[in-house]
C-alpha positions as CSV (number, residue, x, y, z in Angstrom):
1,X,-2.9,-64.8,32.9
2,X,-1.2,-66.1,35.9
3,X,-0.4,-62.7,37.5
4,X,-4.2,-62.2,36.4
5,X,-5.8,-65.1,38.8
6,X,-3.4,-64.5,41.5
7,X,-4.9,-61.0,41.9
8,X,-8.4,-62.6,41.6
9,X,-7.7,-65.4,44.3
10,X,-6.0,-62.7,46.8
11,X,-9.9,-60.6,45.9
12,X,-11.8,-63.8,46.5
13,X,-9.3,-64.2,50.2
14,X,-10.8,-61.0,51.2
15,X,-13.9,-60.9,50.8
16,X,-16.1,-61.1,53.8
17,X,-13.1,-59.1,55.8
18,X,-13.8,-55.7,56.2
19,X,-10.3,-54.7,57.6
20,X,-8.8,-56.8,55.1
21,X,-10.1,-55.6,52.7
22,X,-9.5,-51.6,53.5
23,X,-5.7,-52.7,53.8
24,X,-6.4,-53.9,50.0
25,X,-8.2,-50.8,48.8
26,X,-5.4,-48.2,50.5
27,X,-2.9,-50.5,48.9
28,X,-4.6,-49.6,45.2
29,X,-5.1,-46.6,46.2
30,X,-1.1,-45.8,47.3
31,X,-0.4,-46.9,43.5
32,X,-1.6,-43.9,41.9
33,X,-1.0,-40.7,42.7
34,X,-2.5,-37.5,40.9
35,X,-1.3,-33.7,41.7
36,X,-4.5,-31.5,41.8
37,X,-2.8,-29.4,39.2
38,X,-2.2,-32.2,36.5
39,X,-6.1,-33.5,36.5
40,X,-6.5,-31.5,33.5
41,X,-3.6,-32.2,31.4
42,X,-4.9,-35.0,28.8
43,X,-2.7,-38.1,28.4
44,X,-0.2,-38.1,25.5
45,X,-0.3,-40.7,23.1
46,X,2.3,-41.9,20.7
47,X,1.6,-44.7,17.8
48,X,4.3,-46.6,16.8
49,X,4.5,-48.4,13.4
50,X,6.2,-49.0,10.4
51,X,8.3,-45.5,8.7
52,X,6.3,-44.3,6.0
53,X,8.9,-43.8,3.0
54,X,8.9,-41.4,-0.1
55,X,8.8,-42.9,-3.2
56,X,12.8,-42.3,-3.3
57,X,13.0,-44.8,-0.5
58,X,14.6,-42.3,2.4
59,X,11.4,-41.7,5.3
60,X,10.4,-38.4,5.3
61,X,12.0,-35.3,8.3
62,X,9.0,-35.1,10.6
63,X,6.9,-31.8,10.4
64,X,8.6,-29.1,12.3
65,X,6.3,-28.0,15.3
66,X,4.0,-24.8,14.5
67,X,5.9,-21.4,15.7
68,X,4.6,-20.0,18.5
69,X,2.3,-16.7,18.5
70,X,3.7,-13.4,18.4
71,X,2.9,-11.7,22.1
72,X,-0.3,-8.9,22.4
73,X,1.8,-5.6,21.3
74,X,1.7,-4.0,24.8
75,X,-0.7,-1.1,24.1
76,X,-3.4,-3.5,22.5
77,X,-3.0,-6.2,25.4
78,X,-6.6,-5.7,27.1
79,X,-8.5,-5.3,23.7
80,X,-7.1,-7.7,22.0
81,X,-7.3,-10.4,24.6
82,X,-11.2,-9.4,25.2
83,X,-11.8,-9.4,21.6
84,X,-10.2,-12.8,21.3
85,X,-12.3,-15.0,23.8
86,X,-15.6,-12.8,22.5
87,X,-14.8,-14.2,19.1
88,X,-13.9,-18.1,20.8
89,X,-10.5,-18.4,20.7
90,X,-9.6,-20.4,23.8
91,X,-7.9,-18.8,26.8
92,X,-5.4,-21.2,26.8
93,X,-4.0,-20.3,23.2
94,X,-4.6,-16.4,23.9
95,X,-3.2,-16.0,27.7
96,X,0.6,-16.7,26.3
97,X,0.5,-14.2,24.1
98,X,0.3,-11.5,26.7
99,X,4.0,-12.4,27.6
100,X,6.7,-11.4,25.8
101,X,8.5,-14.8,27.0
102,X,7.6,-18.3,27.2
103,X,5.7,-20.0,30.1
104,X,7.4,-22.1,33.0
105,X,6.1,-25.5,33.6
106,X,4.4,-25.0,36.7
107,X,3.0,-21.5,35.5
108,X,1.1,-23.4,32.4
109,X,0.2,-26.0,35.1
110,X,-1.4,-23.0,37.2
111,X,-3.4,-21.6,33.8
112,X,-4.9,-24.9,33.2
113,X,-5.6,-25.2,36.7
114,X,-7.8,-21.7,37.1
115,X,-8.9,-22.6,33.4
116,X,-10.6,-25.9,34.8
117,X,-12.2,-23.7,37.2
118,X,-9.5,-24.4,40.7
119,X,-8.5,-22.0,43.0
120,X,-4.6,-22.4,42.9
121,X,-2.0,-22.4,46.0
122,X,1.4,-21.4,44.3
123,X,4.6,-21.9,46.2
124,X,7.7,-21.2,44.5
125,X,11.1,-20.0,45.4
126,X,11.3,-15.8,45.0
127,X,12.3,-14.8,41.3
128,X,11.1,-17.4,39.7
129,X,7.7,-15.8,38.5
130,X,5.2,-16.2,40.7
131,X,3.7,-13.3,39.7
132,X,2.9,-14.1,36.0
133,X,0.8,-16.7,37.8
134,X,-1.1,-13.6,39.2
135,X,-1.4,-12.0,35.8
136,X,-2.6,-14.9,34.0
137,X,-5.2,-15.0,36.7
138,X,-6.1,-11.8,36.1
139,X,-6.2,-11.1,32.7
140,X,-8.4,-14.4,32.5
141,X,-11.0,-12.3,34.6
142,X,-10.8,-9.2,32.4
143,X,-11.0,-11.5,29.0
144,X,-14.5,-13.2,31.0
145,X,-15.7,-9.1,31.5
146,X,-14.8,-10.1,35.2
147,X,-12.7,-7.7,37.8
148,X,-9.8,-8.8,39.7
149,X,-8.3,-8.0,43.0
150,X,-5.0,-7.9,43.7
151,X,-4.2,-7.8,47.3
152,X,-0.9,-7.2,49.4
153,X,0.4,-6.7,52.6
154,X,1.7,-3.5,52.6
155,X,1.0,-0.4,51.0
156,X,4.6,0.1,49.4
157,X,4.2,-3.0,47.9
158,X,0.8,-2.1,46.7
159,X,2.1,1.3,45.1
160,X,4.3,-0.6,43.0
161,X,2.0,-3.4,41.9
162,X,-0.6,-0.3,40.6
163,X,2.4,1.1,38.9
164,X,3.3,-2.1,37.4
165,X,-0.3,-2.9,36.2
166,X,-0.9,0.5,35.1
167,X,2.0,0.1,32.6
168,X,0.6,-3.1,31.1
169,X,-3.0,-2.5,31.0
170,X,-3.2,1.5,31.2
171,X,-4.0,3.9,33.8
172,X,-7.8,3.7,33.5
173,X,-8.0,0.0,34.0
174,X,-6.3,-0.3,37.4
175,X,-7.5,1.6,40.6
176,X,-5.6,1.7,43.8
177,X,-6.9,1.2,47.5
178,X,-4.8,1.2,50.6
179,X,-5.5,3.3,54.2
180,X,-5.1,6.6,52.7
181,X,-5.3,6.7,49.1
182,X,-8.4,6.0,47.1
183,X,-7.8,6.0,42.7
184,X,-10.4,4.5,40.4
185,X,-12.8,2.7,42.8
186,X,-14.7,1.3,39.7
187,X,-11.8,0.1,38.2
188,X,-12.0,-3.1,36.7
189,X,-8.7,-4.6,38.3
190,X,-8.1,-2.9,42.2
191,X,-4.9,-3.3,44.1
192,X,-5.3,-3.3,48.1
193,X,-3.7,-4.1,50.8
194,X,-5.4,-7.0,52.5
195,X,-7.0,-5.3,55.2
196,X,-8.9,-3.4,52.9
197,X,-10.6,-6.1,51.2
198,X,-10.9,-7.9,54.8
199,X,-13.0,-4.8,55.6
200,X,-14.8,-5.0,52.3
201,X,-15.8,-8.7,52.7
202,X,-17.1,-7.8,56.6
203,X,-19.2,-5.1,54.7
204,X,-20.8,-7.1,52.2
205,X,-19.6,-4.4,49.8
206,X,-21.4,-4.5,46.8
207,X,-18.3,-4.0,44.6
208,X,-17.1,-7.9,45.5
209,X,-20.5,-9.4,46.2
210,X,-22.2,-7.6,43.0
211,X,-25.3,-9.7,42.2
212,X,-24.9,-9.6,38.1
213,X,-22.3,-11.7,36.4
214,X,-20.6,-8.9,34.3
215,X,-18.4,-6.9,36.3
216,X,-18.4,-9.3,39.4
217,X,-14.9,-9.8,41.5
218,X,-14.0,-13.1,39.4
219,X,-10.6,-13.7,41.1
220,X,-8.8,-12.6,44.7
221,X,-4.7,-12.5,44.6
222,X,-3.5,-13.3,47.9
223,X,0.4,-12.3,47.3
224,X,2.7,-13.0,50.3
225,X,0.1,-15.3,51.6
226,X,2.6,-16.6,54.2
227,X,1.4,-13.5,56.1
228,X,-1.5,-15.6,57.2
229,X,1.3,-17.4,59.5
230,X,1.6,-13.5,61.4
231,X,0.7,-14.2,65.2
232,X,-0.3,-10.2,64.6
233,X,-1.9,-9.8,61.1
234,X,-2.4,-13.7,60.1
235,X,-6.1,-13.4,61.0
236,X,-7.2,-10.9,58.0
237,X,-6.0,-13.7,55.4
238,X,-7.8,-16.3,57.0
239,X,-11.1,-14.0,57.3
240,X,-10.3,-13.1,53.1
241,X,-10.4,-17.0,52.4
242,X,-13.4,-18.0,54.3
243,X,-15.5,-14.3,53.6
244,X,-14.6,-14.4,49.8
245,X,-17.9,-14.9,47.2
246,X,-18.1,-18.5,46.4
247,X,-17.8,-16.6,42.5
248,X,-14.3,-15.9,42.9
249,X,-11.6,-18.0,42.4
250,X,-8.2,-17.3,45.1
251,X,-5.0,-17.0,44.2
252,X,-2.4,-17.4,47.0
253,X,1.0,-16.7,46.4
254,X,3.9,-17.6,48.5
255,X,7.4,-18.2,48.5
256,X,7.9,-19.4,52.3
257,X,4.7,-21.5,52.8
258,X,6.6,-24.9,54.6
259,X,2.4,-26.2,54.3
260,X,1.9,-25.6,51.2
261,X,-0.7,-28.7,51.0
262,X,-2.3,-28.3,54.3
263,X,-3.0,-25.4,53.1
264,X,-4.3,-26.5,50.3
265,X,-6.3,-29.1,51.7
266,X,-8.0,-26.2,53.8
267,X,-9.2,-23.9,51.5
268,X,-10.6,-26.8,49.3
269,X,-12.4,-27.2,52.6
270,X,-13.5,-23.7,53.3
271,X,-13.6,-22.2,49.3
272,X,-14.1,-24.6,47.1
273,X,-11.9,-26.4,44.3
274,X,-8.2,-25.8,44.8
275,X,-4.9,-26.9,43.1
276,X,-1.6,-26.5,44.5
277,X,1.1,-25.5,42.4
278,X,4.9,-26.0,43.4
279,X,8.4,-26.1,42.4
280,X,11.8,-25.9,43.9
281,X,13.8,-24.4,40.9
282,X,15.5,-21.3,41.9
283,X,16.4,-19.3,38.9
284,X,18.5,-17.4,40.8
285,X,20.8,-19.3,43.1
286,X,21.8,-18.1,46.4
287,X,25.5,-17.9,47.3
288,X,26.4,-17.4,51.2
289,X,29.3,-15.5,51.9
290,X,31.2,-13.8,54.9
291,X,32.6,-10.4,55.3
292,X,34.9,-9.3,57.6
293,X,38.1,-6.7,57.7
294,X,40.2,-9.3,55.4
295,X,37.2,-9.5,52.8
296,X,35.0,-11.7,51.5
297,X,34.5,-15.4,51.7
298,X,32.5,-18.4,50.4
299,X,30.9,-19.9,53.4
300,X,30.3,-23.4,51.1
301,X,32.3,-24.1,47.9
302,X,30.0,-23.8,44.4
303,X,28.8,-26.7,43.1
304,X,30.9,-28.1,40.2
């Protein structure tokens, strides 16, 4: 009560003192902090009581927790995840089961976040799964009767992500567009290299800007989005962001994005809703060593 009517009589000081009061507000304000990505994680509550006994006096071993789902055998991945959310199971019970391994933290964090409808900004150190973020996204889209773009900066890179998608969705679901090649156009998920799509955007091409909801581009994957940092190239991710259909959600992937949250804050400017996603876990640690005619050394000693 005390505390109570101290905070009421420092109110009652300020009022009438417009700077005063603004230095009260921000000071509220600095005592809660929310992460874009956590807005739509509900609370958890716990209520704590009394043990409930058996009638032999000893409390009863809590319930074990519910195993978790068997993965999508990999031929019946599309179908059965399009079948699922046609017959209401909730994305966020069926998306898991298209791995064959458990989620990170921050990659459930990014499926709630593009669940609730956010454009996500993922930066996270290389090998630690940035790309099942990407997948998520995507198969999300295809469960929705959406397609998906997938874009990187080079073709090589691009080759590899249409094998890589081929193998897990099939051949006929994944088309391929870079500056000389040209496979499934119609496709409902299409690999490119960003310039394509840049070009695309600038030509109001009906494939992204298609005016019916089924089979409209429902999410943009901006893989090695630090590329938008190129004094050369950095321009065509910049026009992708601001020339993408307000429809599509972006998905920008990076693992040496220093602004991660300036970035952020820009394309919530520019696109819409966005979350940013980060973590600094490195599954695989780097060791720095020297080489040299006598052989090789540890530049740092490992940590204990």
């Amino acid at each position: 009560d005390s505390s109570r009517s101290r905070a009421l009589d420092l109110r009652a000081g300020v009022r009438g003192h417009p700077a005063q009061s603004m230095l009260l507000a921000l000071a509220s304000l600095a005592a809660v902090v929310v992460r874009p990505h956590q807005l739509s994680r509900a609370p958890t509550s716990r209520i704590v009581g009394p043990p409930v006994l058996s009638s032999t006096g000893v409390a009863p071993a809590p319930a074990p927790p519910p195993p978790p789902l068997s993965p999508f055998p990999s031929e019946e991945l599309l179908p059965r995840l399009v079948d699922g959310c046609a017959a209401g199971e909730p994305l966020a019970s069926l998306l898991p089961r298209c791995f064959d391994h458990p989620l990170d933290g921050f990659q459930t964090d990014a499926m709630a976040a593009l669940l609730d409808g956010s454009s996500v900004v993922v930066s996270a150190p290389t090998g630690s799964g940035k790309t099942a973020v990407a997948e998520l996204a995507l198969y999300a889209a295809l469960a929705r009767g959406e397609r998906a773009i997938y874009t990187t900066p080079l073709k090589a890179l691009s080759n590899q992500k249409y094998r890589d998608l081929s193998a897990a969705l099939g051949p006929g679901s994944v088309g391929l567009l870079t500056g000389d090649t040209q496979k499934q156009r119609d496709a409902p998920v299409l690999v490119m290299t960003t310039e394509v799509l840049r070009n695309m955007l600038l030509e109001q091409d009906e494939m992204v800007f298609a005016a019916q909801a089924a089979g409209r581009v429902g999410v943009v994957i901006l893989d090695e989005f630090h590329y938008m940092n190129d004094k050369s190239r950095g321009t065509v991710w910049e026009e992708c962001c601001v020339l993408a259909p307000p429809s599509a959600k972006l998905v920008a992937l990076s693992a040496t994005m220093a602004n991660a949250r300036q970035v952020t804050r820009w394309l919530e400017a520019i696109h819409g809703p966005t979350s940013l996603v980060e973590t600094s876990h490195r599954p695989v640690p780097l060791r720095y060593r020297y080489a040299d005619d006598l052989g090789v050394e540890d530049l740092f000693p490992s940590p204990a």
